[in-house]
C-alpha positions as CSV (number, residue, x, y, z in Angstrom):
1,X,23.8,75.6,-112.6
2,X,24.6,77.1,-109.2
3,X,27.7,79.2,-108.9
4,X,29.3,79.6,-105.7
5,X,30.4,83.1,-105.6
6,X,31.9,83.6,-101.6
7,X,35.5,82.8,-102.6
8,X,37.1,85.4,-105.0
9,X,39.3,84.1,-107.3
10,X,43.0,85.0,-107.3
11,X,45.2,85.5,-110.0
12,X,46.5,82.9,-112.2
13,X,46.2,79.0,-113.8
14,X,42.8,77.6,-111.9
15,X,39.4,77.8,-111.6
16,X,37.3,78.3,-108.9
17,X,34.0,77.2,-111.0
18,X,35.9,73.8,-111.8
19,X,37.1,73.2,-108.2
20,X,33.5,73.7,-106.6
21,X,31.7,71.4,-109.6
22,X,34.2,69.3,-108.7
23,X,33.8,68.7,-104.8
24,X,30.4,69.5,-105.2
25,X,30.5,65.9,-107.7
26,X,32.5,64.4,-104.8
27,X,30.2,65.5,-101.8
28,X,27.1,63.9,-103.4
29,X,28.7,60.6,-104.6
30,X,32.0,60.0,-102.5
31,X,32.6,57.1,-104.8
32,X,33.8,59.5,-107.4
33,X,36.8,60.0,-104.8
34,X,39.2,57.7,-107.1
35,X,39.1,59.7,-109.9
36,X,40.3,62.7,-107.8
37,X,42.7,60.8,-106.3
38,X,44.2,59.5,-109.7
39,X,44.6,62.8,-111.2
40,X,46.5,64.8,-108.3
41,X,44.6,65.0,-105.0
42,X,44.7,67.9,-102.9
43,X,47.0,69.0,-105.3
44,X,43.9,70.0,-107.8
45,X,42.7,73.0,-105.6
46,X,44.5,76.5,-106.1
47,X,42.6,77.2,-103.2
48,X,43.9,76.3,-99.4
49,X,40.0,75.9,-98.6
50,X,39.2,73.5,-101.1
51,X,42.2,72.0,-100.6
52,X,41.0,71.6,-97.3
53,X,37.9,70.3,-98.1
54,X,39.0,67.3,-100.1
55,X,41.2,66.3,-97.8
56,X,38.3,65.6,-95.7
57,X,36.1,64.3,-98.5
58,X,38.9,61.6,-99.1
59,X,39.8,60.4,-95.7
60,X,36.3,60.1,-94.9
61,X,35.2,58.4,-98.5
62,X,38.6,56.2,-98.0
63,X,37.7,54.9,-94.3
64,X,34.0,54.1,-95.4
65,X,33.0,56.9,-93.7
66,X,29.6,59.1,-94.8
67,X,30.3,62.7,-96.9
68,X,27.9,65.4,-96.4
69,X,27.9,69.1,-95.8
70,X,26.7,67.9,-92.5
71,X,30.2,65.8,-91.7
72,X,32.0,68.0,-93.8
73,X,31.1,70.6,-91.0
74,X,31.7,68.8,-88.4
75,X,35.6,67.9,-89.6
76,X,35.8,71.6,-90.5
77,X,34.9,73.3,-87.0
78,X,37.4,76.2,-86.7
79,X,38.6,76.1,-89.9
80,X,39.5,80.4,-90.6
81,X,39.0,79.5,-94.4
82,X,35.5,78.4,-94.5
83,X,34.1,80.7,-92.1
84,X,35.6,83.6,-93.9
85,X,33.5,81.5,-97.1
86,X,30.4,81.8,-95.3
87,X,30.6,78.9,-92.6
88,X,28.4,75.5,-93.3
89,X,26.1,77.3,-95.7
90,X,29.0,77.4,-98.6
91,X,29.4,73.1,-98.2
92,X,25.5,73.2,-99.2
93,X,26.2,75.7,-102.2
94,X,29.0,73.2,-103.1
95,X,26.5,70.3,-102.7
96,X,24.5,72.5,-105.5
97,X,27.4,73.1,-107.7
98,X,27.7,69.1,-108.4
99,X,27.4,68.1,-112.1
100,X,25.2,64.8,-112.6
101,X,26.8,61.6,-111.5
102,X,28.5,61.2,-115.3
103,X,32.0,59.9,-113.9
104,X,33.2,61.1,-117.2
105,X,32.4,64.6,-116.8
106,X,33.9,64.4,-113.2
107,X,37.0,62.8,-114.7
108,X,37.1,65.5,-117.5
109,X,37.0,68.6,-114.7
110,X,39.7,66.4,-112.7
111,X,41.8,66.4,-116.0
112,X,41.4,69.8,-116.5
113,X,42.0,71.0,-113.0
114,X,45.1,68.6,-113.2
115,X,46.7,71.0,-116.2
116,X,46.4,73.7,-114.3
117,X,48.0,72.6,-111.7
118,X,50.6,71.8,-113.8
119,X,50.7,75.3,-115.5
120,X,50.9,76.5,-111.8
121,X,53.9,74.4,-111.0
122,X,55.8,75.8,-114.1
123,X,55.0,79.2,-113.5
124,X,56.2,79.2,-110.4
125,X,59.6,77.2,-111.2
126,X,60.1,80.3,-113.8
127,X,59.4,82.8,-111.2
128,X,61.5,81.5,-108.6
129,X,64.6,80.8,-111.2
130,X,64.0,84.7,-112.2
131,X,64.2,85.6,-108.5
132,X,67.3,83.7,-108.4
133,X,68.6,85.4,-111.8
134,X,67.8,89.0,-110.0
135,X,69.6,88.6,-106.6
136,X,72.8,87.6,-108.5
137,X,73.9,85.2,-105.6
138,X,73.1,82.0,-107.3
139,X,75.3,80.4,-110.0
140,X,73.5,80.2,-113.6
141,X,74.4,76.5,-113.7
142,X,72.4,75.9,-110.4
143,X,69.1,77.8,-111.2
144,X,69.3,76.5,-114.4
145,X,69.0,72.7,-113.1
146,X,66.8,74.0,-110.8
147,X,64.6,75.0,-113.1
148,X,65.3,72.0,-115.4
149,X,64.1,69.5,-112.6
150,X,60.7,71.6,-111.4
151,X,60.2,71.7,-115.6
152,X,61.1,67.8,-115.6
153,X,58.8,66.6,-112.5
154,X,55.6,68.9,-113.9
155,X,55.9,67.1,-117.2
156,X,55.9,63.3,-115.9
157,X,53.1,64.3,-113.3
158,X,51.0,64.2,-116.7
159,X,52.4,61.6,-118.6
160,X,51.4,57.8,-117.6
161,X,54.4,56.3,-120.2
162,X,57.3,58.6,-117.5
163,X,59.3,57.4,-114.3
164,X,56.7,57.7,-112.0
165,X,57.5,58.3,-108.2
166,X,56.6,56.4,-105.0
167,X,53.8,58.9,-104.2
168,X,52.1,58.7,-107.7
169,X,52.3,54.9,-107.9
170,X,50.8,55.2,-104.0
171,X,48.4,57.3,-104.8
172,X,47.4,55.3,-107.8
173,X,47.5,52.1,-106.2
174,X,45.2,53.7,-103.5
175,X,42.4,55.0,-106.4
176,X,41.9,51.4,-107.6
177,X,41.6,50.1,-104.0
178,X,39.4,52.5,-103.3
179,X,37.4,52.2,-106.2
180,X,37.5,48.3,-106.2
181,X,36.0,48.5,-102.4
182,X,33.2,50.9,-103.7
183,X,32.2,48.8,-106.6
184,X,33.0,51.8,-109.2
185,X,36.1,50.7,-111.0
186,X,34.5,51.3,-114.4
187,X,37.7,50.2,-116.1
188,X,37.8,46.9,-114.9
189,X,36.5,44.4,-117.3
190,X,34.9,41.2,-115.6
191,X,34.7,38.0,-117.9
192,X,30.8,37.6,-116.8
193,X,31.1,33.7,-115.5
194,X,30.7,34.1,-112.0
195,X,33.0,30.6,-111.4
196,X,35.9,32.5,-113.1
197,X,35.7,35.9,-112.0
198,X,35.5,34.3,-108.8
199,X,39.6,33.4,-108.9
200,X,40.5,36.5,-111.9
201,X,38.5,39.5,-110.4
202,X,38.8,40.7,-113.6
203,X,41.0,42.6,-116.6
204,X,43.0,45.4,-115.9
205,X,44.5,48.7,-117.9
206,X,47.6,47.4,-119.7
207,X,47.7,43.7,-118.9
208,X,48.2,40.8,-121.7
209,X,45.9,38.0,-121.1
210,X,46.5,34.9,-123.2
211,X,43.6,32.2,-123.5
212,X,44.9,29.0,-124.9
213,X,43.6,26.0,-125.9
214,X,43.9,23.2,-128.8
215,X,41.0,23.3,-131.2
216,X,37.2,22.5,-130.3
217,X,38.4,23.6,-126.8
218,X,35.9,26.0,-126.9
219,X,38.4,29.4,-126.5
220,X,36.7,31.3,-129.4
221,X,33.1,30.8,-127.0
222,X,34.7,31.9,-123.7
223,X,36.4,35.3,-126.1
224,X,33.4,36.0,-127.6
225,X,31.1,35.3,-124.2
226,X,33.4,37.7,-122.1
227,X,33.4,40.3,-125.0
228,X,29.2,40.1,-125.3
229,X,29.2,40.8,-121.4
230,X,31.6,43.6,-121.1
231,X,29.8,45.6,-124.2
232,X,26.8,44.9,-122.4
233,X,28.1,46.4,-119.0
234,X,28.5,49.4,-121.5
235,X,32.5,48.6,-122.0
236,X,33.9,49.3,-125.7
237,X,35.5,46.7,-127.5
238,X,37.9,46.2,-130.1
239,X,37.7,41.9,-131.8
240,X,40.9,41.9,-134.5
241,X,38.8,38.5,-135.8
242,X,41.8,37.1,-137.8
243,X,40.4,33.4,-138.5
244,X,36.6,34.1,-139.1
245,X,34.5,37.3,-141.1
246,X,32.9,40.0,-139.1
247,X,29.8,38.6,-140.4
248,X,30.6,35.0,-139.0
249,X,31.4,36.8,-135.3
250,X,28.4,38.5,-135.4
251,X,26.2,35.3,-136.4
252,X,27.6,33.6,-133.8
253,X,26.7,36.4,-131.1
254,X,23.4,36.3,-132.7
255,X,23.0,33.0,-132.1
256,X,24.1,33.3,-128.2
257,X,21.6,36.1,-127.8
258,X,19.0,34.0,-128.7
259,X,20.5,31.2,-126.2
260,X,20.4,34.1,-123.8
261,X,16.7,34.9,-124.6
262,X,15.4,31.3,-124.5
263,X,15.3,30.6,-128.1
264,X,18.2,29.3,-128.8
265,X,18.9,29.4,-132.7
266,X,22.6,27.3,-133.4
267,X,24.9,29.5,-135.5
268,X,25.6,26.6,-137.6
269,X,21.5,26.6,-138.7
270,X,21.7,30.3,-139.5
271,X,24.2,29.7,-142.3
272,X,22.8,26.5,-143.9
273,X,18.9,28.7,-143.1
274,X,17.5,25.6,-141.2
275,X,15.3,27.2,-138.9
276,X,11.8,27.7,-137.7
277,X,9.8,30.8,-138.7
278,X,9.8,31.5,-134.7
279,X,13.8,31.3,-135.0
280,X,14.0,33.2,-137.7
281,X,11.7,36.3,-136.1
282,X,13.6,36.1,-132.8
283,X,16.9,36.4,-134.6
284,X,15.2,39.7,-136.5
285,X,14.3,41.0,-133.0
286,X,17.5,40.0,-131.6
287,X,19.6,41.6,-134.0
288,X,19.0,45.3,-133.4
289,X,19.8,44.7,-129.8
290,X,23.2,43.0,-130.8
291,X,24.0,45.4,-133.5
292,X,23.7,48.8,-131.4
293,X,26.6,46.6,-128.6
294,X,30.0,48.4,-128.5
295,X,31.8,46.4,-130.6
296,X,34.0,47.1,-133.5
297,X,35.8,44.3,-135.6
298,X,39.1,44.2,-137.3
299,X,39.6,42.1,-140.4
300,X,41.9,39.6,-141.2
301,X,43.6,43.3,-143.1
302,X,45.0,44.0,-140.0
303,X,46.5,40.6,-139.4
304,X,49.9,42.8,-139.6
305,X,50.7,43.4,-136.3
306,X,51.6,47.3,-137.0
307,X,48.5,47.9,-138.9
308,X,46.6,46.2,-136.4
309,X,48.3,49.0,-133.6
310,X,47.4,51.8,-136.2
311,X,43.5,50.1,-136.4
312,X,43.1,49.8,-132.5
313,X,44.6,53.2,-132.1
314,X,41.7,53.9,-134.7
315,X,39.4,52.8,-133.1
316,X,40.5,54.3,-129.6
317,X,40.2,57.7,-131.3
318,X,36.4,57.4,-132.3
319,X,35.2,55.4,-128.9
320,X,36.5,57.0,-126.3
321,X,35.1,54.1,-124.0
322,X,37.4,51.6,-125.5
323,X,37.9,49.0,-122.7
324,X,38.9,45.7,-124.4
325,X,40.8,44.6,-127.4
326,X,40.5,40.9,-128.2
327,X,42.8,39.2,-130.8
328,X,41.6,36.1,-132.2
329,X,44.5,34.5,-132.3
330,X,48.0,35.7,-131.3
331,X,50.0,33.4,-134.1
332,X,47.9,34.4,-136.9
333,X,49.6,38.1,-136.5
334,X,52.7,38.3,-138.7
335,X,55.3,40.5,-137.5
336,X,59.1,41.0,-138.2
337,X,62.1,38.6,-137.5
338,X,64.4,35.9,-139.4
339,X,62.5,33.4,-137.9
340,X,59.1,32.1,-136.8
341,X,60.5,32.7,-132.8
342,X,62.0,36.0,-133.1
343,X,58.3,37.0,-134.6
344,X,56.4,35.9,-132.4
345,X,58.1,37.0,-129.7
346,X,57.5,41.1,-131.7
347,X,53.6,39.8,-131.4
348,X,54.1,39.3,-127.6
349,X,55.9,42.6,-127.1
350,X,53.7,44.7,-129.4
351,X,50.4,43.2,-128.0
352,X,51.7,43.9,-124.5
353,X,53.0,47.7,-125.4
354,X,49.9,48.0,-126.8
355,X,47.7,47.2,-123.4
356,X,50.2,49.7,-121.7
357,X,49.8,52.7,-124.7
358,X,46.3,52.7,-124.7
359,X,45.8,51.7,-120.5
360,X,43.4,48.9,-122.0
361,X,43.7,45.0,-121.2
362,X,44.0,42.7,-124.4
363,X,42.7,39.6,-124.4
364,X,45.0,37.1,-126.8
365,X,43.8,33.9,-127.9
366,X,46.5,31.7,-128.5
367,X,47.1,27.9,-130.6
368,X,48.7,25.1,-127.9
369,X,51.6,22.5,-129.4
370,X,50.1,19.1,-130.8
371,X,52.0,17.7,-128.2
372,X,49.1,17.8,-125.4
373,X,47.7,14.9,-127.8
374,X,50.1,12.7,-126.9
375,X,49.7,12.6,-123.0
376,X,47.4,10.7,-121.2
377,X,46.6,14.0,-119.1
378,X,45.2,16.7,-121.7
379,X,45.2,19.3,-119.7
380,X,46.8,22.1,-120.8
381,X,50.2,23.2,-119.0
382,X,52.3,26.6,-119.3
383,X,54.7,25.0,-121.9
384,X,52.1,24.0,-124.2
385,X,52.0,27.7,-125.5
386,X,53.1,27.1,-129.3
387,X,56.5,28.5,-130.3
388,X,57.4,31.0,-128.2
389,X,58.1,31.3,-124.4
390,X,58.2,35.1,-124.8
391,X,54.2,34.8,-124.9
392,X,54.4,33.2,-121.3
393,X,56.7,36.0,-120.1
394,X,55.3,39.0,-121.2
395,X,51.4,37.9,-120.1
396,X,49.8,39.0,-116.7
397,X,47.6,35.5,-117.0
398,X,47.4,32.8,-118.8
399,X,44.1,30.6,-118.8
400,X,43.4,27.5,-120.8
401,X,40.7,25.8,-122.3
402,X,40.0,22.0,-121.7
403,X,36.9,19.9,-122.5
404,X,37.0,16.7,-121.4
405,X,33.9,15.3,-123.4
406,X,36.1,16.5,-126.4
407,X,38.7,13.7,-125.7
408,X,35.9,11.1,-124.3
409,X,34.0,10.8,-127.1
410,X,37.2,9.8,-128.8
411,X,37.6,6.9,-126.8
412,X,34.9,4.7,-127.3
413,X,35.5,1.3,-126.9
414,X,34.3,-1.6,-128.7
415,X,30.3,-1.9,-128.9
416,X,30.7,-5.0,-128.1
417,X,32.1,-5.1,-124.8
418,X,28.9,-4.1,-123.1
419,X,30.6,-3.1,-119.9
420,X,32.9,-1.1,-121.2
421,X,30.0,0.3,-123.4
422,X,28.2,1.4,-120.2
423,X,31.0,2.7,-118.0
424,X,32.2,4.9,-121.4
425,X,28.2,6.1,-121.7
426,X,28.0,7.4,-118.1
427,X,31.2,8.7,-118.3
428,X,30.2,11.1,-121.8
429,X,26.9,12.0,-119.6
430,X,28.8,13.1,-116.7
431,X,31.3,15.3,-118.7
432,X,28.6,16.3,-121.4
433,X,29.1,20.4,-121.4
434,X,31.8,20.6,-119.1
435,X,34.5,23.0,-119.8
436,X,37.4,23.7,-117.4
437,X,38.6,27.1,-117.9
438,X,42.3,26.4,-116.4
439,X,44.3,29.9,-114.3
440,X,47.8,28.7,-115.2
441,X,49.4,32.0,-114.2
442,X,48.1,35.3,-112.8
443,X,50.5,37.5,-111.6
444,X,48.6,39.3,-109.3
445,X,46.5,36.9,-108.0
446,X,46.2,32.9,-107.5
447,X,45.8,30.1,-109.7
448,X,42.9,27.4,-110.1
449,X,40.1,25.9,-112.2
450,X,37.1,27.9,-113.3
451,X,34.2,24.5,-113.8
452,X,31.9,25.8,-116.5
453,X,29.4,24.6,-118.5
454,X,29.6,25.6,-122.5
455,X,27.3,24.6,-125.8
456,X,29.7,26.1,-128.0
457,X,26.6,25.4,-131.2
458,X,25.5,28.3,-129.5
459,X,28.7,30.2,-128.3
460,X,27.6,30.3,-124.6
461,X,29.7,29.6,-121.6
462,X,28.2,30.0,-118.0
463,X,29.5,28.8,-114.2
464,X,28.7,25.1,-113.9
């Protein structure tokens, strides 16, 4: 590893080493920027030069703007600091100081730069309230709030869960734009069907997602779909499958992997073992692919909704790329309460504390009132979501699932009436696979219809 030696460290809570890996990282990929940005800024560099430097780095990397030493240069004529470095020549040693483009290593030296700054800040809040102490012309009371507030505002820079000021919320509103424009927001989780990420970009740090639907709608597919995709964009996750075994999950994500690979091998087959000898050696070869995705599944053990927090927190410990928890579904959670609304309204509350805790989104399926089976529209409508409103309030979005061949097939009229036959038979063909993934509400965004196609024998969903 090249060390850049020109700069002599001073005294005190930094490192020069960390600081030059880490603009060296941002110099040869600017699109590590965000991460900078999210953990302090400027702020990171105990040094005024480096400082300097990543001012630069980010104006430039924000504006769309090339980074080199050779730009770098030309935004640093005159600068005192880096020609008492060694002039240009000590950009191209950074350039040689960057680590490999692991955005987790750069986020781990932004972390650590980011303690020391904050080890900075109290030192100096205790030096300056001794200095105040000495001269004797300051009342105790005063230095001591004094002290109390620099001791206060060091703390909730590193806490995410604290009041957070304009400037950090700014500044973190500015690392996802950024990141979202460069295509490197690693910690958003797309569903993977193009005609739905289309109106919900995709799944944020601490939202609540609720995907509703009546039975046979086809929500379990469109869960298990998006979860398949975002392990396989290399995204952990976390399925609490409260209604069907691990084993039964992981058939049926066989059986879309083999719909994926072009031999498709219904789930429904595997467990009566009607298949082909071809089926039955793709599912072999499929299955070490699918058993080495990301994903962990919680039993119907954790249908408590506190030991289900204490499993995902679990699970958060031993994958430190833990980017989705799905719960399959919301009202089969049991919580506290005197009655069935006051519980699961705690559901709502803890799945949503939850997303916020561990800066993951959660995905929660969720049962829709009878009721949609006595309207002549099906469709699904925000006050279909069973029992409690409190669902509704506390989620980011809401999507539902409708089918219309579902509801067709369940009007056919009387054989006999050959018109009737005909007009019912084109009408099946022309709804045949369609599913109609519904945006109710998304509070960052807009609303609208997702047209899919699904064959949920396979649990595969893809844009129509």
């Amino acid at each position: 590893m090249t060390t850049v030696t020109a700069i002599r460290p001073d005294a005190g809570h930094q490192s020069l080493e960390a600081e030059q890996q880490l603009l060296g990282a941002l110099i040869m990929d600017d699109r590590m920027t965000p991460i900078a940005m999210r953990a302090g800024g400027a702020d990171l560099f105990a040094h005024p030069l480096h400082a300097e430097i990543y001012e630069v780095i980010e104006a430039r990397a924000n504006s769309g703007e090339l980074v080199s030493p050779v730009t770098l240069k030309a935004a640093l004529q005159g600068s005192r600091d880096l020609d008492e470095a060694g002039g240009p020549a000590y950009l191209v040693r950074l350039a040689g100081c960057a680590l490999s483009g692991d955005r987790e290593a750069v986020r781990s030296l932004a972390d650590l730069l980011a303690e020391q700054t904050r080890k900075r800040a109290l030192t100096a809040a205790i030096s300056e309230a001794q200095v105040g102490l000495l001269r004797g012309d300051m009342p105790a009371r005063e230095i001591a709030l004094q002290l109390e507030r620099q001791i206060v505002a060091a703390e909730f820079a590193s806490q995410a869960d604290r009041p957070t000021s304009m400037l950090a919320a700014v500044r973190e509103a500015l690392a996802q734009a950024m990141e979202a424009y460069h295509g490197g927001n690693t910690d958003l989780v797309r569903f993977g069907i193009p005609a739905l990420d289309g109106i919900v970009p995709g799944l944020y740090p601490g939202e609540l997602t609720l995907l509703g639907g009546r039975p046979a709608m086809g929500k379990s597919a469109v869960a298990l779909t998006m979860a398949l995709n975002a392990a396989r964009a290399g995204h952990g996750v976390a399925i609490a499958s409260l209604e069907m075994t691990p084993a039964a999950m992981a058939q049926r994500a066989l059986s879309e992997a083999s719909a994926r690979a072009g031999r498709a091998v219904p789930y429904i087959n595997m467990r009566s073992g009607d298949m082909s000898e071809d089926q039955a050696r793709a599912l072999i070869e499929l299955g070490m692919d699918v058993g080495n995705l990301p994903i962990t599944f919680l039993s119907r053990s954790y249908a408590n909704v506190d030991a289900l927090v204490s499993g995902v927190r679990q699970i958060a410990r031993t994958t430190p790329n833990l980017r989705l928890l799905i719960v399959d579904y919301a009202q089969l959670l049991k919580a506290q309460g005197r009655d069935r609304y006051q519980q699961v309204t705690n559901i709502s509350l803890a799945l949503k504390g939850m997303a916020m805790s561990l800066e993951i989104p959660v995905l929660a399926l969720s049962q829709l009132s009878r009721s949609i089976e006595s309207r002549d529209d099906k469709r699904p409508v925000l006050s279909d979501l069973r029992e409690s409103g409190q669902l509704e309030q506390d989620a980011d979005s809401v999507l539902f699932c409708y089918r219309p061949e579902y509801y067709l097939a369940q009007e056919e009229p009387d054989p006999e009436d050959l018109d009737d036959q005909a007009d019912w038979q084109n009408a099946m063909a022309a709804a045949k696979g369609k599913l109609e993934i519904i945006v109710a509400k998304q509070r960052m965004g807009t609303t609208g219809t997702a047209r899919c196609m699904c064959a949920l024998s396979t649990n595969t969903v893809w844009s129509e």
